[in-house]
C-alpha positions in Angstrom: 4.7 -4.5 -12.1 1.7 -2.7 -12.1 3.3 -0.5 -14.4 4.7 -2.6 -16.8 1.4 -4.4 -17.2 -0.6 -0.7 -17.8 2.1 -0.1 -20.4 1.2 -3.5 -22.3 -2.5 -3.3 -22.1 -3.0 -2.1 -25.8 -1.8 -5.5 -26.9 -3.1 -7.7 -23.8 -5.5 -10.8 -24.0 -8.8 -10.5 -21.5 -6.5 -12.4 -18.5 -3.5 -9.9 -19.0 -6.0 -6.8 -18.9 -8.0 -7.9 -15.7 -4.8 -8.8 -14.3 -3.6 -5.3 -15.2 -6.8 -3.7 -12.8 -5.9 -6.4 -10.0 -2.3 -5.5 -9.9 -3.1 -1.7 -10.7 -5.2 -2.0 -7.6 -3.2 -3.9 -5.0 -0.7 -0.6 -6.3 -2.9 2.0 -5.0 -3.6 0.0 -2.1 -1.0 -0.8 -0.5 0.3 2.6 -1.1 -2.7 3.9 0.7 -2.4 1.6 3.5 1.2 3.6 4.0 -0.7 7.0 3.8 -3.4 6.2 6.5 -1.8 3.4 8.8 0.4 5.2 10.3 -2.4 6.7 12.1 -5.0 3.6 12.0 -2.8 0.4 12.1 -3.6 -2.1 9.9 -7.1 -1.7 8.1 -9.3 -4.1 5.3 -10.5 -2.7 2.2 -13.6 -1.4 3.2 -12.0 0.4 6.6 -9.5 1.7 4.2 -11.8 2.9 2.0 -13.4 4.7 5.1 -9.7 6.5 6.5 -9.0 7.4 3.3 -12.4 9.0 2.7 -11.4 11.1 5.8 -8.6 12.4 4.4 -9.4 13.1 0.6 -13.2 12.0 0.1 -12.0 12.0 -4.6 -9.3 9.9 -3.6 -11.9 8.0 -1.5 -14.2 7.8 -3.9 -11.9 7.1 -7.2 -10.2 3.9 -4.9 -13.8 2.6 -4.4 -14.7 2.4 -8.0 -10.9 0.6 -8.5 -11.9 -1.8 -6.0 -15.4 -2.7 -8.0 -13.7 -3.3 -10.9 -10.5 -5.3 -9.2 -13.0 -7.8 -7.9 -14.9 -8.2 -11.0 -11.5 -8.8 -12.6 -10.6 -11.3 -10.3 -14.0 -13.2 -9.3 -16.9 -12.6 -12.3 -15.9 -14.8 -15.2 -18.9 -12.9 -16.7 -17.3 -9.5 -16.6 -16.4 -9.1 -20.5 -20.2 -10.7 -21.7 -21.9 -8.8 -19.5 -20.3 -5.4 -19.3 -18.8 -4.9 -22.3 -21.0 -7.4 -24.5 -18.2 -9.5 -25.5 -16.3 -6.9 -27.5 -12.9 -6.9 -26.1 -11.3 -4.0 -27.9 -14.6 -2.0 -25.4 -12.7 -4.4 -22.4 -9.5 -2.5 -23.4 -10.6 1.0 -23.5 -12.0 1.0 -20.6 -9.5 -1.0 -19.0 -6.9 1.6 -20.6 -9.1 4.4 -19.0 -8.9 2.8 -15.9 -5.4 2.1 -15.6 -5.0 5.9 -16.4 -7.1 6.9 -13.5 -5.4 4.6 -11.0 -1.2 6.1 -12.4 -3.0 9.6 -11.2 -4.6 8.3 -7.7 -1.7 6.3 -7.3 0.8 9.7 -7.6 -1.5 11.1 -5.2 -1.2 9.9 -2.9 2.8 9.2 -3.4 2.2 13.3 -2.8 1.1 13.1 0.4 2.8 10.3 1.7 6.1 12.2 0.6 5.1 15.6 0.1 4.7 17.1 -4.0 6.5 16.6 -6.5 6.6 12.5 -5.9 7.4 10.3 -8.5 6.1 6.5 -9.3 
């Protein structure tokens, strides 16, 4: 689903594209929660954040900044007035931008929960 809805977000209204980085997210965490719970058992955001941090402090670090933006998708009705002015075609780019970045932390770490050369 995530997918799908990265695919669509050059023709999405404001809802699709914040739903686009909430789904894009729950992706890349649940994926991550596979990675480092075998290990951990079952973590929150933030302790995720942490394991994963310990194991590839990018990755660590790219998830966090996904994380900020999924919860100002979901909870700051603000987000597109005060961020991006109101202009949603400046919403969409950097939606766009983000979803990119979240296909590439999301294949990595596919890698290392199933060794290179992983596809999703």
């Amino acid at each position: 689903m995530a997918q799908a809805l990265r695919e669509s977000a050059d023709s999405s209204s404001e809802q699709e594209l914040r739903n686009a980085l909430s789904r894009s997210y729950y992706s890349i965490y649940h994926a991550a929660r596979v990675w480092v719970e075998r290990e951990q058992g079952s973590l929150s955001h933030g302790k995720l954040q942490h394991a994963v941090q310990e194991k590839d402090p990018k990755v660590a670090e790219d998830i966090k900044a996904l994380y900020r933006l999924r919860e100002d998708a979901d909870y700051n009705a603000e987000m597109l007035s005060r961020d991006y002015g109101g202009d949603i075609e400046r919403f969409r780019l950097a939606v766009i931008e983000a979803l990119n970045k979240a296909r590439i932390v999301y294949r990595q770490i596919l890698d290392e929960i199933y060794g290179q050369g992983a596809k999703g």
